[in-house]
C-alpha positions as CSV (number, residue, x, y, z in Angstrom):
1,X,228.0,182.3,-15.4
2,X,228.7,182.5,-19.2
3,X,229.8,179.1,-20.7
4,X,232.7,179.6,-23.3
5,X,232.8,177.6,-26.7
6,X,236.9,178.1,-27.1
7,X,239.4,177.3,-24.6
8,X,243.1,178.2,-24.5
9,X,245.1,177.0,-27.5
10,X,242.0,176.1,-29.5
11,X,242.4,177.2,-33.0
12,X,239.6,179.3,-34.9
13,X,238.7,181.0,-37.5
14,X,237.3,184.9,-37.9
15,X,234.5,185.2,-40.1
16,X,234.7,188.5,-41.2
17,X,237.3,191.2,-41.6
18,X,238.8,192.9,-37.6
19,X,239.2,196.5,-37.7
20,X,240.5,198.6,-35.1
21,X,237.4,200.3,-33.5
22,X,240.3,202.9,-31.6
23,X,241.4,200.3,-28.9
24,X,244.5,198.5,-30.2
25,X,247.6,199.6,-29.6
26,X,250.0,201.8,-32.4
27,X,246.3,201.5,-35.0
28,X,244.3,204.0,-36.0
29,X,240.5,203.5,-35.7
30,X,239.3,201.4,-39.4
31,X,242.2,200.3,-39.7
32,X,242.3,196.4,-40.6
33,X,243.8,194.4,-38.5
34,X,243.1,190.8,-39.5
35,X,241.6,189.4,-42.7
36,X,238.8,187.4,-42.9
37,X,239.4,183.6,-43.0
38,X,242.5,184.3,-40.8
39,X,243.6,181.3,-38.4
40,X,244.5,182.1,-34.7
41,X,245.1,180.4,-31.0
42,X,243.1,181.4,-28.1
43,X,244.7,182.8,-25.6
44,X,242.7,184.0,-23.1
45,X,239.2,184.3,-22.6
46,X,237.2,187.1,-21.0
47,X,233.8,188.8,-21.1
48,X,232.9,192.8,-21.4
49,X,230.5,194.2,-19.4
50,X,229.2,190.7,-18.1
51,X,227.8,189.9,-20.9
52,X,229.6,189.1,-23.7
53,X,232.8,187.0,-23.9
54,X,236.0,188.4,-25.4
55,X,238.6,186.0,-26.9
56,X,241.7,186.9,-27.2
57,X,243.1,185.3,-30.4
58,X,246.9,184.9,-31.3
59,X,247.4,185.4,-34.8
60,X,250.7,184.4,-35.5
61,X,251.2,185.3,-39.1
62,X,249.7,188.7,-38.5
63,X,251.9,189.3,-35.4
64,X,248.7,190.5,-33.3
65,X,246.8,189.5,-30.5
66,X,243.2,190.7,-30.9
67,X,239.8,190.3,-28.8
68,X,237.3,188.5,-30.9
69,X,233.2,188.6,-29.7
70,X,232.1,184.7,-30.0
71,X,230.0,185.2,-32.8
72,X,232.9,186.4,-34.9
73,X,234.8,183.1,-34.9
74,X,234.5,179.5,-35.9
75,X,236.3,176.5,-35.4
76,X,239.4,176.6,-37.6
77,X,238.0,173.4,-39.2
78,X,235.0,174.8,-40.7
């Protein structure tokens, strides 16, 4: 089993600009979704294809919940 580093309600960090790659909801693929540097809550935690776990990350002052890959975020700390 895959060990998460983020649990539910932890706050982090992305570490590089989240563009739609043609899966989020009323966005066209490119578009940008949430800013580098931007501060969100997890809210749930998954994986994709068994592999690779998928946060999804509250970002309140964007409005948007977004699935973040692990090595996209850091603790909102750092």
């Amino acid at each position: 089993m895959i060990s998460s580093r983020w649990q539910y309600g932890d706050a982090v960090r992305v570490t590089r600009n989240v563009r739609d790659d043609g899966t989020y909801p009323g966005a066209a693929a490119g578009d940008l979704l949430i800013r580098r540097g931007s501060v969100g809550h997890v809210v749930d935690v998954g994986t994709f294809l068994m592999d690779q776990i998928i946060y999804s990350v509250h970002f309140l002052d964007e409005g948007r919940i977004v699935g973040c890959r692990e090595e996209e975020l850091i603790g909102a700390e750092e």
